[in-house]
N, C-alpha and C positions, 0 to 999 in steps of 0.2 A: 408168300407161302407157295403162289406156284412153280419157282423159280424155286425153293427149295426142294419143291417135288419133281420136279424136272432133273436136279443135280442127283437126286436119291435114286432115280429110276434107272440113271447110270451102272449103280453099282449089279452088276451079273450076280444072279440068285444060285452060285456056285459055294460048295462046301471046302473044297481046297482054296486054303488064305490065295499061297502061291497063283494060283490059274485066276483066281476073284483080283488079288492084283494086277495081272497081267493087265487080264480082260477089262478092266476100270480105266489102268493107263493105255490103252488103245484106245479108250470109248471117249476119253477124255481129251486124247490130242487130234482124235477126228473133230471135236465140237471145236478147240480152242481155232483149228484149220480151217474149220465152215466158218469161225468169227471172226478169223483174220483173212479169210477171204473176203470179205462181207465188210470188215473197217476199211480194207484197202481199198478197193473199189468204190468208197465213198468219199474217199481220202482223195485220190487221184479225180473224181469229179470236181471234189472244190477247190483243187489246183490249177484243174483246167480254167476253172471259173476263176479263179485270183489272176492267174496270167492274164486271159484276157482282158479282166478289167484293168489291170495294170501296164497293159499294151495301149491299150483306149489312155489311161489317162497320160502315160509318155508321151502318146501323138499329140495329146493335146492340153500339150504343158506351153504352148508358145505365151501363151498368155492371153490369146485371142479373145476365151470363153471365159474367162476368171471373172467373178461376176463381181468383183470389187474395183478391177480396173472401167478407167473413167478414158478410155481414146488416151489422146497427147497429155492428159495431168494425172496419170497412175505413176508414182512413184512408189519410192522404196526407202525409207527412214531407220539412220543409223546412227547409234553413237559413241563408239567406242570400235576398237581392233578387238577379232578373236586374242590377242595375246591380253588388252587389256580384260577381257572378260577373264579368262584363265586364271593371271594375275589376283584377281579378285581385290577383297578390301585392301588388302598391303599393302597389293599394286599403287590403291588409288590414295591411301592415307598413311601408310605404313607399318611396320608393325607394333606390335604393341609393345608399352613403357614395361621393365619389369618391376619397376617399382610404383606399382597400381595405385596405390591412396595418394602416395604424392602426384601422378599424372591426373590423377583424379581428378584432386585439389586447383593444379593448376587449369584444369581443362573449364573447370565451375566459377573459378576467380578471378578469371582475366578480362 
């Protein structure tokens, strides 16, 4: 409710619609200029803040600090190619029968 009384208090206590208009859309694009003044400057804070942090953890991407690696036995477990991944199921079994009941059939009876 005070946010609504705040946006009413906007409106200039003028009898000409014309000049009460004006006078609204000025009063209106100074707050919306004080509140994007006000987002940006908050904005550009937590950019600065994400750069750095993301300067910090480039430097220290070596692997040095990764708290899962073990010295000389940290590996890296793989199995497959990106293209098999991509590929997907087709890739790895093919596509499907169009003639569903009887692949079915044979898939359950063999």
């Amino acid at each position: 409710q005070n946010q609504l009384q705040a946006l009413l208090a906007l409106v200039p206590d003028v009898d000409d619609e014309t000049q009460r208009r004006a006078l609204l859309c000025e009063r209106v694009r100074e707050k919306l200029c004080e509140g994007a003044r006000s987002f940006t400057s908050q904005l550009v804070d937590h950019l600065l803040s994400l750069q750095a942090k993301s300067a910090y953890c480039i430097e220290s991407s070596d692997g040095s600090d990764n708290k899962f690696a073990t010295g000389e036995a940290s590996f890296e477990l793989s199995y497959a190619s990106l293209s098999d991944f991509h590929n997907g199921l087709e890739g790895l079994i093919g596509t499907p029968s169009v003639h569903f009941m009887v692949a079915m059939e044979e898939e359950h009876t063999r």
